[in-house]
py3Dmol code that shows the C-alpha trace and the ligand (Angstrom):
import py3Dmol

protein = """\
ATOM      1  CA  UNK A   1      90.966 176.156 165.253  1.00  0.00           C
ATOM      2  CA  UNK A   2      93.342 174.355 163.151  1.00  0.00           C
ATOM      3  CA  UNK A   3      93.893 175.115 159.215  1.00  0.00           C
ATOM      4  CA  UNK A   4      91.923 171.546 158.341  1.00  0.00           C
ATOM      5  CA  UNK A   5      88.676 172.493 160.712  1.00  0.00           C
ATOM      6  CA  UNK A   6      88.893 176.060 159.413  1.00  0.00           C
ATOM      7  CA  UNK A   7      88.660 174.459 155.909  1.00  0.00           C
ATOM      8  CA  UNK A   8      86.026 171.850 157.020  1.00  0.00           C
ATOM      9  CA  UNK A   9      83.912 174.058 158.415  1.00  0.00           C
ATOM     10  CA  UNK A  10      84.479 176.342 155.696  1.00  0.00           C
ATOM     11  CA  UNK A  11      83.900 173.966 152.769  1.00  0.00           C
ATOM     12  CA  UNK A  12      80.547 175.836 151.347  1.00  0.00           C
ATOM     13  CA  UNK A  13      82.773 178.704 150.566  1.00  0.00           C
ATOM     14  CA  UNK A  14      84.503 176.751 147.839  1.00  0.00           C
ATOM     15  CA  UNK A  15      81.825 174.466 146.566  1.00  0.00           C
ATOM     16  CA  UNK A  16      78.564 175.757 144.642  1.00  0.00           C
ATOM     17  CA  UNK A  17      75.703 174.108 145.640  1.00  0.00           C
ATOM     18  CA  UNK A  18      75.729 171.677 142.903  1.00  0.00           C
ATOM     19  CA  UNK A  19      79.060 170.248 144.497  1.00  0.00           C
ATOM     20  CA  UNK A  20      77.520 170.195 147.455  1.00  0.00           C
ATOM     21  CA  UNK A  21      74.292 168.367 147.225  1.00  0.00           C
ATOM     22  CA  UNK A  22      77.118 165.710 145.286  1.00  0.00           C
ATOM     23  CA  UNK A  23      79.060 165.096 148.541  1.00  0.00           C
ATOM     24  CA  UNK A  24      76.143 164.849 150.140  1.00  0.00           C
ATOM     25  CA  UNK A  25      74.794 162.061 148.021  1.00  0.00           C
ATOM     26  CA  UNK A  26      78.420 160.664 148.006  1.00  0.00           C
ATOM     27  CA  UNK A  27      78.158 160.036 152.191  1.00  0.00           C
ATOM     28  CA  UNK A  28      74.440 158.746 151.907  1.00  0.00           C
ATOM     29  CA  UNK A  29      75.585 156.226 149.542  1.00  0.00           C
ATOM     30  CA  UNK A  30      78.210 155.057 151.571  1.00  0.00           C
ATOM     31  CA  UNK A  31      76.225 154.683 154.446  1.00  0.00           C
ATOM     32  CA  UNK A  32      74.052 152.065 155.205  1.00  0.00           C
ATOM     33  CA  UNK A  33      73.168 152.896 159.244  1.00  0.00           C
ATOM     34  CA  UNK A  34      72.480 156.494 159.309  1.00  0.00           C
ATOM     35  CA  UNK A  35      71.397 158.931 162.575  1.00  0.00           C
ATOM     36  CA  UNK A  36      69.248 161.383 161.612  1.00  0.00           C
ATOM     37  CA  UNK A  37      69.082 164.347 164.060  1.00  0.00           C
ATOM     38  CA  UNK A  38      66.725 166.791 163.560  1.00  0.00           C
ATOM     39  CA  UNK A  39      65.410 170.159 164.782  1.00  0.00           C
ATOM     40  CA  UNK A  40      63.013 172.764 164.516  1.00  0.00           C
ATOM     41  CA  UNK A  41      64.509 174.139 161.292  1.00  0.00           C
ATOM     42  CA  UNK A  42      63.026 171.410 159.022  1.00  0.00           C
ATOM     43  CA  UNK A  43      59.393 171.927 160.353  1.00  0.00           C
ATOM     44  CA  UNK A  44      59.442 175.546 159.541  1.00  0.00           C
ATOM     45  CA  UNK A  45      58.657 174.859 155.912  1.00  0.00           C
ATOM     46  CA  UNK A  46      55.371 173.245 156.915  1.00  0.00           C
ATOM     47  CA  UNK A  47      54.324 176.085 159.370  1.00  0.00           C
ATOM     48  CA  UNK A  48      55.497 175.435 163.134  1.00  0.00           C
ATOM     49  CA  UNK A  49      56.923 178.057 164.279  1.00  0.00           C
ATOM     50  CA  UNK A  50      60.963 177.983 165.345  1.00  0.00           C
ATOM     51  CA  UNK A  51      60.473 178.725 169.395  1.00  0.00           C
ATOM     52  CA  UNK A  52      64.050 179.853 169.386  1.00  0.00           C
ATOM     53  CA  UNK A  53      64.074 181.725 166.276  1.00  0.00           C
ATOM     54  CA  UNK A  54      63.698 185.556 165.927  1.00  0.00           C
ATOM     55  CA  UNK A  55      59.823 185.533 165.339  1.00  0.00           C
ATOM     56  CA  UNK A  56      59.995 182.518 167.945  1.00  0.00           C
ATOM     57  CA  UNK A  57      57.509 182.094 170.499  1.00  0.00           C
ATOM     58  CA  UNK A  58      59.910 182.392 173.734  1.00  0.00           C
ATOM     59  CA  UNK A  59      59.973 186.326 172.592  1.00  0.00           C
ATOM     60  CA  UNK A  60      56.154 186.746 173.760  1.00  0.00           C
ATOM     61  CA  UNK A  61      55.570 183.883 175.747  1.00  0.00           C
ATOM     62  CA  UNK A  62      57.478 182.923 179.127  1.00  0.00           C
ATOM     63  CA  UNK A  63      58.161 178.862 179.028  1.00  0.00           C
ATOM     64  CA  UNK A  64      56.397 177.538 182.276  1.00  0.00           C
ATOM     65  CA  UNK A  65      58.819 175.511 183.828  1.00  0.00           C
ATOM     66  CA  UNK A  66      57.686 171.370 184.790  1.00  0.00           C
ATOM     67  CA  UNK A  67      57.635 172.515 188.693  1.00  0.00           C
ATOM     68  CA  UNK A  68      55.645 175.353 188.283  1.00  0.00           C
ATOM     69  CA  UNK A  69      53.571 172.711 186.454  1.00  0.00           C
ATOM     70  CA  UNK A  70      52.997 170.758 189.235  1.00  0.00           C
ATOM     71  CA  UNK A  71      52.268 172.970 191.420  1.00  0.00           C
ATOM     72  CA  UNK A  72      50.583 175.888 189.922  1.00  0.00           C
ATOM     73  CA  UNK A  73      47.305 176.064 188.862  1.00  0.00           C
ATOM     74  CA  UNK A  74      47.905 179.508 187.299  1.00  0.00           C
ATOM     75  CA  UNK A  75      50.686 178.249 185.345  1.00  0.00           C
ATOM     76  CA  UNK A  76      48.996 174.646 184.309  1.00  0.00           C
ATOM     77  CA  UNK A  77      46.496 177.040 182.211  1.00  0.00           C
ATOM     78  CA  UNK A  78      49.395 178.785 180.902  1.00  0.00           C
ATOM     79  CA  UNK A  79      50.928 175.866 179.303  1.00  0.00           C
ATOM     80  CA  UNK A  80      47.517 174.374 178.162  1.00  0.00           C
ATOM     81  CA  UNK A  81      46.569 177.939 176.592  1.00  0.00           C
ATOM     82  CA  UNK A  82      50.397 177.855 174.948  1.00  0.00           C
ATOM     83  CA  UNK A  83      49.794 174.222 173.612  1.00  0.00           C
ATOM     84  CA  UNK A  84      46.215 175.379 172.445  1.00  0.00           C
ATOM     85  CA  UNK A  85      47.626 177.066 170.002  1.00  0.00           C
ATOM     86  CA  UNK A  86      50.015 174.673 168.487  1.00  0.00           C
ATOM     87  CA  UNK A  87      46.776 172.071 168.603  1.00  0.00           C
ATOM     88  CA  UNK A  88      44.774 175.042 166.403  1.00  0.00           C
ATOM     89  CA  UNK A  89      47.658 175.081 164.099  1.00  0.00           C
ATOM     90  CA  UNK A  90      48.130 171.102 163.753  1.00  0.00           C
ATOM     91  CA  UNK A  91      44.688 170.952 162.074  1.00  0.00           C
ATOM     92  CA  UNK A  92      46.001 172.739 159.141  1.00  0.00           C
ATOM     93  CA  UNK A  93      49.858 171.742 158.831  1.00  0.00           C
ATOM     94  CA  UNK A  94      51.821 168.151 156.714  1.00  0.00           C
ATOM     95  CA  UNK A  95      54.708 166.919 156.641  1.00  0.00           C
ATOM     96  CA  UNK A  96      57.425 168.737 154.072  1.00  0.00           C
ATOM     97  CA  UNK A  97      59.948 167.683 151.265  1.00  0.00           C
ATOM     98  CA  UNK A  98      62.730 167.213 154.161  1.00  0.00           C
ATOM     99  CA  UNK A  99      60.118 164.864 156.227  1.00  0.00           C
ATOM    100  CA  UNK A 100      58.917 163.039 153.015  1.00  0.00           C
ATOM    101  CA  UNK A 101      62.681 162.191 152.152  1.00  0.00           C
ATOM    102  CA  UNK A 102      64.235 161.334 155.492  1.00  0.00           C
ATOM    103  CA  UNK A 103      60.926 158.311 155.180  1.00  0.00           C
ATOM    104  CA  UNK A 104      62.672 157.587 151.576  1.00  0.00           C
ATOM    105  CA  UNK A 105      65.881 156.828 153.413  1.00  0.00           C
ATOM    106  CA  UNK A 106      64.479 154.658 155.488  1.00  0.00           C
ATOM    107  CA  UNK A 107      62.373 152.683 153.229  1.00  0.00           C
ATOM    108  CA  UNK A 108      65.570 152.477 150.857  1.00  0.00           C
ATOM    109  CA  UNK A 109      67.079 150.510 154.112  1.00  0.00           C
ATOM    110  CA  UNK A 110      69.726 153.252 155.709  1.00  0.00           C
ATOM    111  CA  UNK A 111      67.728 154.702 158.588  1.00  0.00           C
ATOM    112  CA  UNK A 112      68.960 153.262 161.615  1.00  0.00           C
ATOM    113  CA  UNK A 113      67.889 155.953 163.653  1.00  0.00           C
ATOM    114  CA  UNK A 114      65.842 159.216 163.681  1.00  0.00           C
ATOM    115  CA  UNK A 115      66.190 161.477 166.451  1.00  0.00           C
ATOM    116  CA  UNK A 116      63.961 164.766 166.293  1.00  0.00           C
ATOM    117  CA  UNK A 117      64.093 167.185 169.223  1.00  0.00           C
ATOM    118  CA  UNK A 118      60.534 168.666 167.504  1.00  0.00           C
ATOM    119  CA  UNK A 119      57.289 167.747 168.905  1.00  0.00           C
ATOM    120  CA  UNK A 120      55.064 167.902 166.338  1.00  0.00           C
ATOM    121  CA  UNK A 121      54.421 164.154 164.890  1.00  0.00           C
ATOM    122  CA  UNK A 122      55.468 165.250 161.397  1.00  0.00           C
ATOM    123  CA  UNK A 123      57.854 162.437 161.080  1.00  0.00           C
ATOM    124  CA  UNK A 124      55.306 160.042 161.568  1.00  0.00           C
ATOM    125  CA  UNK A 125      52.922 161.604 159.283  1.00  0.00           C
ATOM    126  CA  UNK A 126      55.319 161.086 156.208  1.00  0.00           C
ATOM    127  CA  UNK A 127      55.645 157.560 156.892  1.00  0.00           C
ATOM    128  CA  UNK A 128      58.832 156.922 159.511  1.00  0.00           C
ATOM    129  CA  UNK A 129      58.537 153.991 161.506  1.00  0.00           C
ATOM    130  CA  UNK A 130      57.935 154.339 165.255  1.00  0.00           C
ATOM    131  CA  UNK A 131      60.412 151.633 165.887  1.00  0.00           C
ATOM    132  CA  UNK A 132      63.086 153.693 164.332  1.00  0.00           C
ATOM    133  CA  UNK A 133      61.885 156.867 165.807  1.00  0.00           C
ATOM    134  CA  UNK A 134      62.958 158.529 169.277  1.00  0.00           C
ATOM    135  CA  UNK A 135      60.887 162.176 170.038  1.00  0.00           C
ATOM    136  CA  UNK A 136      63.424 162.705 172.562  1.00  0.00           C
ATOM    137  CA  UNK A 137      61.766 165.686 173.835  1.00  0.00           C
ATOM    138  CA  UNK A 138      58.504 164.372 173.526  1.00  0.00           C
ATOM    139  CA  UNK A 139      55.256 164.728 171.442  1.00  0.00           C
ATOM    140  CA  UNK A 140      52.298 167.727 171.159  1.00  0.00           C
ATOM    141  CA  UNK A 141      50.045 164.746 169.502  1.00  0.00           C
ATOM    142  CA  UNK A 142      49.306 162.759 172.594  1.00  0.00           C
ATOM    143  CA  UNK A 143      48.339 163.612 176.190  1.00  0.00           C
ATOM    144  CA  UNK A 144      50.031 162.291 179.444  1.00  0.00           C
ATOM    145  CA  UNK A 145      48.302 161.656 183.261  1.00  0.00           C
ATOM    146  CA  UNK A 146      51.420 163.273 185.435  1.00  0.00           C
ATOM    147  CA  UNK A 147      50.042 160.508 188.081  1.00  0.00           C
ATOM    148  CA  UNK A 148      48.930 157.248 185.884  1.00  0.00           C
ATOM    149  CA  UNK A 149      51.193 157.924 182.950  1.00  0.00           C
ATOM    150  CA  UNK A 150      48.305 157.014 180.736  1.00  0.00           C
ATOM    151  CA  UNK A 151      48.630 158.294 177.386  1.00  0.00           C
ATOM    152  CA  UNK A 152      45.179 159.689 175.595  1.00  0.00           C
ATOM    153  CA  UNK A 153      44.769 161.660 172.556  1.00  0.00           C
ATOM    154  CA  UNK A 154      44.202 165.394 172.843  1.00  0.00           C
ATOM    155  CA  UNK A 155      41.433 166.585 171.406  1.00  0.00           C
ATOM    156  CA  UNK A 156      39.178 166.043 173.547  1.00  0.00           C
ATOM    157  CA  UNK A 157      41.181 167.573 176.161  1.00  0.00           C
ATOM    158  CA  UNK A 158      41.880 170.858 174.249  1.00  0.00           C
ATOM    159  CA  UNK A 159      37.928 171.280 173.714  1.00  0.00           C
ATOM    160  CA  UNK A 160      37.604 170.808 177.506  1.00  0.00           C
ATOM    161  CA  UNK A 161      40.094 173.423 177.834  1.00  0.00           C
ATOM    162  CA  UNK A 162      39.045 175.947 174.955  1.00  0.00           C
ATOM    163  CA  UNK A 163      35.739 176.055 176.982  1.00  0.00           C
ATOM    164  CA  UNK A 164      36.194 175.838 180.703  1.00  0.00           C
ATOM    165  CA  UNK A 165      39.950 177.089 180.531  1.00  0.00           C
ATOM    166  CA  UNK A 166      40.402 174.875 182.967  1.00  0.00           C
ATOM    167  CA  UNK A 167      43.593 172.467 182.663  1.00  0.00           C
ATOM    168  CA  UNK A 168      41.642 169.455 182.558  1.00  0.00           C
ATOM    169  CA  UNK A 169      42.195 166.201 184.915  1.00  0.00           C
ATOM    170  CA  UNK A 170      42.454 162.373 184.560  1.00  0.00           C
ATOM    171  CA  UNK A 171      39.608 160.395 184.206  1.00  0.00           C
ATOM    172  CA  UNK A 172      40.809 157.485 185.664  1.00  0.00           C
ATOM    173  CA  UNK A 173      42.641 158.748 188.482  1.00  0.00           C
ATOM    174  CA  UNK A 174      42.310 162.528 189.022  1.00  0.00           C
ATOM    175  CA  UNK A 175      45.922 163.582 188.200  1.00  0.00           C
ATOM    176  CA  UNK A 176      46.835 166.254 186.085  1.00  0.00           C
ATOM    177  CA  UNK A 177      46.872 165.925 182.621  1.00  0.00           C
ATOM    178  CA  UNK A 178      49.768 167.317 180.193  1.00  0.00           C
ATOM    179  CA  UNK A 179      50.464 167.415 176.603  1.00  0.00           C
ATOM    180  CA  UNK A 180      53.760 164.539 176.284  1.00  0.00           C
ATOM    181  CA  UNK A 181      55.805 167.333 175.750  1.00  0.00           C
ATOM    182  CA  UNK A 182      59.231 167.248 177.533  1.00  0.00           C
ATOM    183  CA  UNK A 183      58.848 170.876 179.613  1.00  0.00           C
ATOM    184  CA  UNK A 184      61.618 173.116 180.622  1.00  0.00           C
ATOM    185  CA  UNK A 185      63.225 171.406 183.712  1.00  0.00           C
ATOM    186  CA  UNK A 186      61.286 167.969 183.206  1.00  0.00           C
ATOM    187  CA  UNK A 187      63.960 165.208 182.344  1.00  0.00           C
ATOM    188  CA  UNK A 188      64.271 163.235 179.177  1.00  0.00           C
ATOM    189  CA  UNK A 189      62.388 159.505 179.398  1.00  0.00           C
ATOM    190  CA  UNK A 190      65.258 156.983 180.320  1.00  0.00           C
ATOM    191  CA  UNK A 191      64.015 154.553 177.170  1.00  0.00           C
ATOM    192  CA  UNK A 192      64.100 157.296 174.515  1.00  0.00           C
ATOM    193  CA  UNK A 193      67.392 158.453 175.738  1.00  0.00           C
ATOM    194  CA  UNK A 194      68.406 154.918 175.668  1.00  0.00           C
ATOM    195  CA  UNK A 195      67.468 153.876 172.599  1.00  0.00           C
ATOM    196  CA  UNK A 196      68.931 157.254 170.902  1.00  0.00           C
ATOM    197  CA  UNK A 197      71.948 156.404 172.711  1.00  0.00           C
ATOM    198  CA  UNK A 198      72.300 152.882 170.847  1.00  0.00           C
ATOM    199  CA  UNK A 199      71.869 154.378 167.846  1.00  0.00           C
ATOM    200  CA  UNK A 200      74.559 156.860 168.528  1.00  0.00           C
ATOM    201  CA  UNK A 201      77.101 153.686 168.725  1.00  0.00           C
ATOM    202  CA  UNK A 202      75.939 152.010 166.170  1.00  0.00           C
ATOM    203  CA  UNK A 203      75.405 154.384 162.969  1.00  0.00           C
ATOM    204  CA  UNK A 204      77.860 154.778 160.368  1.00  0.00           C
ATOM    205  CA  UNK A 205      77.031 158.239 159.333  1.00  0.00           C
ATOM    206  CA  UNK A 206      75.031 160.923 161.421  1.00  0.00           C
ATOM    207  CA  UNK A 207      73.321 163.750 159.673  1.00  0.00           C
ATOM    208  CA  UNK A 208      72.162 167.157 161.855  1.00  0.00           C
ATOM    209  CA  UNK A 209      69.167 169.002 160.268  1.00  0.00           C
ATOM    210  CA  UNK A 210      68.077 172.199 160.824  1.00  0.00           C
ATOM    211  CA  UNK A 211      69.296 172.217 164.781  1.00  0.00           C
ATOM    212  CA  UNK A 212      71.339 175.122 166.657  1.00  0.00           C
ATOM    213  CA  UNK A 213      72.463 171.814 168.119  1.00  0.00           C
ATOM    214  CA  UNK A 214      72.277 173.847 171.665  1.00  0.00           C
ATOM    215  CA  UNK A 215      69.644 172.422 173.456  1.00  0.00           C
ATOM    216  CA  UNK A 216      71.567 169.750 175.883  1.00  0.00           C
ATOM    217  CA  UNK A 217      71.127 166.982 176.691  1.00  0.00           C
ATOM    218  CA  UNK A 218      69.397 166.054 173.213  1.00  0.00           C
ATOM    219  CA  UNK A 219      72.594 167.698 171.087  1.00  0.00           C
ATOM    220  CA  UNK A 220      75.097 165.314 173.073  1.00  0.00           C
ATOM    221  CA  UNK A 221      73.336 162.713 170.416  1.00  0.00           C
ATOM    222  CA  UNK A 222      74.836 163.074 167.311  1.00  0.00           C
ATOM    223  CA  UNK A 223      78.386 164.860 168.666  1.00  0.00           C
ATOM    224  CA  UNK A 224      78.451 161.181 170.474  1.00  0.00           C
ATOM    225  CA  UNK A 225      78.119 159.578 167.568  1.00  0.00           C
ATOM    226  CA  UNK A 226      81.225 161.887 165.594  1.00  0.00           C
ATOM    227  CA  UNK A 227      83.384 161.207 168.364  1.00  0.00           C
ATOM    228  CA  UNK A 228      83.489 157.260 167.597  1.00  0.00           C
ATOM    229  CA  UNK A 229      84.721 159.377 163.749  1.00  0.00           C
ATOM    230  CA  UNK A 230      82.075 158.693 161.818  1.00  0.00           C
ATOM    231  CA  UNK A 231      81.168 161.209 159.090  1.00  0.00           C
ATOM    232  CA  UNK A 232      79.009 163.930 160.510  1.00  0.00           C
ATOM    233  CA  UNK A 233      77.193 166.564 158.568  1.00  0.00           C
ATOM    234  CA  UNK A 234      75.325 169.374 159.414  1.00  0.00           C
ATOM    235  CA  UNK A 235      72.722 171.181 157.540  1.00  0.00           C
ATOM    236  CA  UNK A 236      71.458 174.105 159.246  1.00  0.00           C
ATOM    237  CA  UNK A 237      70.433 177.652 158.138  1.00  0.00           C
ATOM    238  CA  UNK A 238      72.663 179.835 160.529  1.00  0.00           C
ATOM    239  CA  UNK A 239      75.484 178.924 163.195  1.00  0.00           C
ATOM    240  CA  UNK A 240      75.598 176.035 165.405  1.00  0.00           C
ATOM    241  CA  UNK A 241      77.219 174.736 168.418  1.00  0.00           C
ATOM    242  CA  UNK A 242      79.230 171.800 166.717  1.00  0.00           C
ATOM    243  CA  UNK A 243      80.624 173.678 163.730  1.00  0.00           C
ATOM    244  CA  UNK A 244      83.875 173.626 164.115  1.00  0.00           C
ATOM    245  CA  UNK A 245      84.552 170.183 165.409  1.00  0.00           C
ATOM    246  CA  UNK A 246      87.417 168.361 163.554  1.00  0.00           C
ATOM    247  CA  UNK A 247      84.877 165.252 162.740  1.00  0.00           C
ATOM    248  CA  UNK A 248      82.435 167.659 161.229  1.00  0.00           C
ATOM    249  CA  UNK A 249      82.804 166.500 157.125  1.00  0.00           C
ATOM    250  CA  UNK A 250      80.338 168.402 155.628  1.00  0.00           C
ATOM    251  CA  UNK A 251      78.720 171.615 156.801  1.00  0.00           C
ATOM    252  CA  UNK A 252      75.956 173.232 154.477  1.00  0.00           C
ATOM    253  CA  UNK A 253      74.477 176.569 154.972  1.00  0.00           C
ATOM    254  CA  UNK A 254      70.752 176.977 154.209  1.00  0.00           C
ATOM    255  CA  UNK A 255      67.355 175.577 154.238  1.00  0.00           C
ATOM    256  CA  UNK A 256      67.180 171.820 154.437  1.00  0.00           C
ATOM    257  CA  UNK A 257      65.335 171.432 151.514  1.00  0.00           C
ATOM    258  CA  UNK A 258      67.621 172.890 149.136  1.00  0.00           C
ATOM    259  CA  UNK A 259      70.132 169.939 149.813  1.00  0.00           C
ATOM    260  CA  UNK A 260      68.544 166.997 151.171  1.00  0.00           C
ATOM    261  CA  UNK A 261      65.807 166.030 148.761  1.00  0.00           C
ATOM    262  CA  UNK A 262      67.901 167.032 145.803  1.00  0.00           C
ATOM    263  CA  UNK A 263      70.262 164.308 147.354  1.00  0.00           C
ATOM    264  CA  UNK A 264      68.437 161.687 147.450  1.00  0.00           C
ATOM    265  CA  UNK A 265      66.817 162.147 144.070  1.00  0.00           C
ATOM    266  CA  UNK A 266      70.805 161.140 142.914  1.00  0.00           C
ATOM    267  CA  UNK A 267      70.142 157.996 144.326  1.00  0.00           C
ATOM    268  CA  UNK A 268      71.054 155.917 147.231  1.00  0.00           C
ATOM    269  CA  UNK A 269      72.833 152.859 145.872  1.00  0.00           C
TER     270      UNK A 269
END
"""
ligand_1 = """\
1
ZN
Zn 45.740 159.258 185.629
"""
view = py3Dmol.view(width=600, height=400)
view.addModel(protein, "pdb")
view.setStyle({"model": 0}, {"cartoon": {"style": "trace"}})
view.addModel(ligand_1, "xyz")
view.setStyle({"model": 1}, {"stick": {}})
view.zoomTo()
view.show()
């Protein structure tokens, strides 16, 4: 690591946070065709657990991999009685401060692209377009046929569950149903990736929210996007896998909504 990266990846150290939520609005001024990236860490405010994180699910639960999926009957109720409980907890859970503001930024006319790796719908609750929204690792709020692709909506299918415990089945054409969550070992949908991929070309600024930015292939977004040398910040509370790269401008330390919404309250023009 060079003295300049050490710096830039340092920067917090020297700036209180009033400094910092100033460069922040400084680059989201500047920037009219931003690419938001975002992770589990801004969803925690509203009450999803962090999967990864140290009260995460992954520490109780075993992730049932897509194959096992498919052929498993054993672990097809595993993964519906996992997802059961995220579907009890969406009844009660809205979108946060970060959510609410990243749906200011577009309708102030600087979102080109939101990427979320999180599954729960919350961007599209506070108002973000689904034109300018990629759920690259899919969504909890709708329900895919692994044979028909159809797409319905789950509740019905999580009562079925809840009391047969049963995975249930198509109605159309018998195949098995799953929540359009991207598994462990399932691969990314080709248009999603595509799409985020545009975006990664095409932004002039690309912001990382509360992501480790470890999960591959989903964290190769934004870093493509820095290596064309557009500004890229990072928000995150804890370590992640980019800091440290020479195009990273602006690192911050902490919850997302200490920064972001104060931002944006500075104004965008
Ligand atoms: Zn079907």
């Amino acid at each position: 690591m060079n003295v300049l990266t050490f710096i830039h990846s340092h920067i917090q150290t020297f700036f209180p946070m009033a400094d910092q939520i100033k460069a922040l609005n400084d680059y989201l001024r500047n920037a009219e065709k931003i690419l938001f990236f975002t992770g589990a860490g801004i969803s925690t405010n509203s009450g999803i657990p962090d999967y990864r994180g140290p009260q995460g699910v992954w520490k109780t639960r075993q992730p049932v991999y897509f194959d096992d999926f498919m052929n498993s009957h054993d672990a097809r109720v595993e993964y519906w009685d996992f997802k059961l409980e995220s579907w009890e907890n969406y009844k009660t859970v809205q979108p946060n401060s970060i959510h609410h503001t990243i749906a200011e930024i577009e309708n102030a006319g600087k979102l080109l692209m939101l990427v979320t790796q999180n599954v729960d719908g919350l961007h599209v609750f506070a108002g973000n377009s689904r034109e300018k929204l990629v759920e690259i690792h899919g969504t909890d709020r709708l329900v895919e046929c692994m044979a028909c692709h159809e797409f319905t909506g789950p509740d019905a299918h999580f009562e079925f569950f809840k009391k047969t415990n049963e995975p249930p089945v198509c109605a159309k054409c018998g195949g098995f149903l799953k929540p359009a969550t991207i598994s462990f070992g399932q691969s990314l949908r080709q248009d999603d990736l595509q799409k985020a991929n545009n975006a990664a070309l095409l932004c002039d600024c690309v912001i990382a929210l509360g992501s480790t930015l470890s999960v591959q292939p989903a964290a190769s977004l934004p870093r493509l996007a820095a290596q064309r040398n557009v500004p890229y910040i990072i928000i995150n509370r804890g370590a992640t896998d980019h800091d440290g790269l020479p195009q990273v401008r602006l690192r911050l330390d902490g919850d997302v909504a200490n920064f972001l919404p104060a931002a944006v309250k500075m104004g965008l023009r």
